[in-house]
C-alpha positions in Angstrom: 19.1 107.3 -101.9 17.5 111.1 -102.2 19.7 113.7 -102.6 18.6 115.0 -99.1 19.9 111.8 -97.9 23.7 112.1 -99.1 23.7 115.4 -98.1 23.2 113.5 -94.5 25.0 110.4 -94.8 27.9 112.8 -95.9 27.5 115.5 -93.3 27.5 112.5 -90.5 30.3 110.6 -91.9 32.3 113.5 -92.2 31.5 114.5 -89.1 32.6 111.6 -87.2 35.4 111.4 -89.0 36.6 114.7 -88.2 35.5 115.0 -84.6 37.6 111.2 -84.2 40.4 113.0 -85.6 40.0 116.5 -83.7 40.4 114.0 -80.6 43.3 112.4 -81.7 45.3 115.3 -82.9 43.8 117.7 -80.0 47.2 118.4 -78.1 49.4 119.3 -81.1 46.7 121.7 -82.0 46.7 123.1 -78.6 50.8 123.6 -78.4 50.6 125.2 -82.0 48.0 127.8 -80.6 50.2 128.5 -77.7 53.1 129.0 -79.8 51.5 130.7 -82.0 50.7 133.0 -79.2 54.4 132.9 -77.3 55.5 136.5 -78.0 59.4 136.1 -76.9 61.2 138.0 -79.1 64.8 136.3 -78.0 63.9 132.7 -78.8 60.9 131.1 -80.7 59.3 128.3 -78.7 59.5 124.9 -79.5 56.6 122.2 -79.7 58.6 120.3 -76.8 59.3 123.1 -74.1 55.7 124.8 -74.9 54.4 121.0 -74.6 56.7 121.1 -71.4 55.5 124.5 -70.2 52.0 124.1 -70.5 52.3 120.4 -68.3 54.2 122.2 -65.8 52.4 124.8 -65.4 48.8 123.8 -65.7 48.9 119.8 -65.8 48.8 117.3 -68.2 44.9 117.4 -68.4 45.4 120.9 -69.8 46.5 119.6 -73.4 42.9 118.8 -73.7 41.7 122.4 -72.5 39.0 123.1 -75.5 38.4 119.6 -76.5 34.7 120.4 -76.7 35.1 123.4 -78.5 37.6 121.2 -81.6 34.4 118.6 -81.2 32.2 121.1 -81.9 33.8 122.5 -85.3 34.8 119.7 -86.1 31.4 118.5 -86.6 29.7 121.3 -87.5 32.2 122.8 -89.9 33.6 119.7 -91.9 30.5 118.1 -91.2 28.7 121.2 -93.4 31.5 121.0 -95.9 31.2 117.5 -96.9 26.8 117.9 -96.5 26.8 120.6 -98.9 29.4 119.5 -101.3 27.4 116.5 -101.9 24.3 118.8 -102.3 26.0 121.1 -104.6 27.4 117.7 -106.8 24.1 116.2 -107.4 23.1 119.6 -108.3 25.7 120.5 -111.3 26.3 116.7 -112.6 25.5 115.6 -116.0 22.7 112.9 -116.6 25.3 110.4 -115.9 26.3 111.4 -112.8 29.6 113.4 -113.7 31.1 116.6 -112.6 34.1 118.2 -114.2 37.5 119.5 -112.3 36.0 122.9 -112.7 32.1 121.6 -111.1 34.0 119.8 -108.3 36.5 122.7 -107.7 32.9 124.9 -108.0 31.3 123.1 -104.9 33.9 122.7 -103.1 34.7 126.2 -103.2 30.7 126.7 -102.5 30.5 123.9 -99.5 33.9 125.5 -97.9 32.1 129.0 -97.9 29.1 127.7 -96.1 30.8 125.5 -94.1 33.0 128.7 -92.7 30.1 130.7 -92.5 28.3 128.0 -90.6 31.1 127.1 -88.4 33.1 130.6 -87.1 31.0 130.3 -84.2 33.0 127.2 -83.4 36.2 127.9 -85.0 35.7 131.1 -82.6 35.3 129.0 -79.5 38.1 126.8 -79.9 40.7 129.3 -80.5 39.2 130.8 -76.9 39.3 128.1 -75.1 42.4 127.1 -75.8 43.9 130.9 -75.4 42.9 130.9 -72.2 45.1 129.0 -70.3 47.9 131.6 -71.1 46.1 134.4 -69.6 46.7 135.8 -66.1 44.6 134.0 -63.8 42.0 136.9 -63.5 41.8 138.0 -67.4 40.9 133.8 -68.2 37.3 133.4 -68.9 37.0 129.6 -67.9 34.5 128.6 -70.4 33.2 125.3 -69.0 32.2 123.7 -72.5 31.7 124.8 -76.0 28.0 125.2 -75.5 28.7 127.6 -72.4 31.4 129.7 -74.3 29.2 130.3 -77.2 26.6 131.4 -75.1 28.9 133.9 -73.3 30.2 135.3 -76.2 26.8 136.0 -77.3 25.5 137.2 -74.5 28.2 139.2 -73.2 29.6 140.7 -76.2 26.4 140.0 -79.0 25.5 137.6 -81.4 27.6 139.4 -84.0 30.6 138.4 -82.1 30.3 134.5 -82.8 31.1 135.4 -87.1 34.2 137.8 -86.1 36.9 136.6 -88.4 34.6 135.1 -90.7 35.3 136.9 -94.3 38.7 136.0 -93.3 38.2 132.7 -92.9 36.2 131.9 -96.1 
C-alpha cells in the first residue's frame, strides 16, 4: 500500500479507536474536569459526590454534556497523531523498513506536535463544553454540538481563539 495510504488506514483506525474510547470513558473525564474546576478550599471533591453533584443537579444525561466535542478530538487529534507518525516512519526508515528508538521517538515527537496543532480547536471545545454546566445559568454558553461551539468561538471571539493554549499543549 502507498505511503499516502497508511497515513489513512492509520489516521482512520486510530480514529475510531479513540473516538470508541472517548465514548466509553466520557463521564470520568467529565467529573475530572469538574473537579478540576471545584474551587473549595475546605475540602477537595471526590469523583463520587462531584459524580453525585453533577446528577443532582443537572441529571444523569449531563455526564455526557460535550460528548460531541471528546468525538471530535478524539478523531481529529489522535486520528492526526497516528496519520502522521506513519508518514513521518516511512519517511526516516532504512531500506529495510527499520526505524531506530531515536527515529520512532523523532516522529512521534513530530506527529504529537501536529496532531496538537491540528487538534486545539477541539481540545478547546471540549474543555468548554464540559465547563459549562458549572456556570451560573446566565454566564453558560449552551453550545449545541462541537461544530456549533467552534463556530461561536470563532466568530464571536476570532479564529485566533480556537489555537489558545496551544504552545502549551505541544
Amino acid at each position: 500500500m502507498s505511503s499516502s495510504g497508511d497515513a489513512w488506514r492509520g489516521f482512520l483506525a486510530g480514529s475510531l479507536a479513540a473516538v470508541t474510547a472517548g465514548c466509553a470513558t466520557h463521564p470520568i473525564d467529565l467529573v475530572k474536569v469538574r473537579m478540576q474546576l471545584n474551587v473549595t478550599r475546605n475540602q477537595a471533591p471526590t469523583i463520587m459526590g462531584t459524580t453525585k453533584s453533577i446528577v443532582a443537579k443537572e441529571g444523569f444525561m449531563a455526564l455526557y454534556d460535550g460528548i460531541t466535542g471528546s468525538i471530535l478530538r478524539q478523531f481529529v487529534l489522535i486520528g492526526c497523531r497516528l496519520g502522521f507518525y506513519n508518514i513521518f516512519k516511512k519517511m526516516f526508515e532504512d531500506e529495510k523498513g527499520k526505524l531506530s528508538f531515536t527515529g520512532k521517538f523523532g516522529c512521534g515527537l513530530l506527529a504529537g506536535a501536529i496532531g496538537a496543532l491540528v487538534g486545539n480547536p477541539a481540545d478547546l471545545t471540549l474543555v468548554r463544553m464540559q465547563a459549562d454546566g458549572r456556570l451560573p445559568p446566565h454566564e453558560r454558553r449552551n453550545y449545541c454540538h462541537a461544530g456549533d461551539a467552534v463556530y461561536r468561538i470563532a466568530r464571536e471571539e476570532g479564529v485566533a481563539a480556537l489555537w489558545r493554549g496551544t504552545v502549551s499543549t505541544m
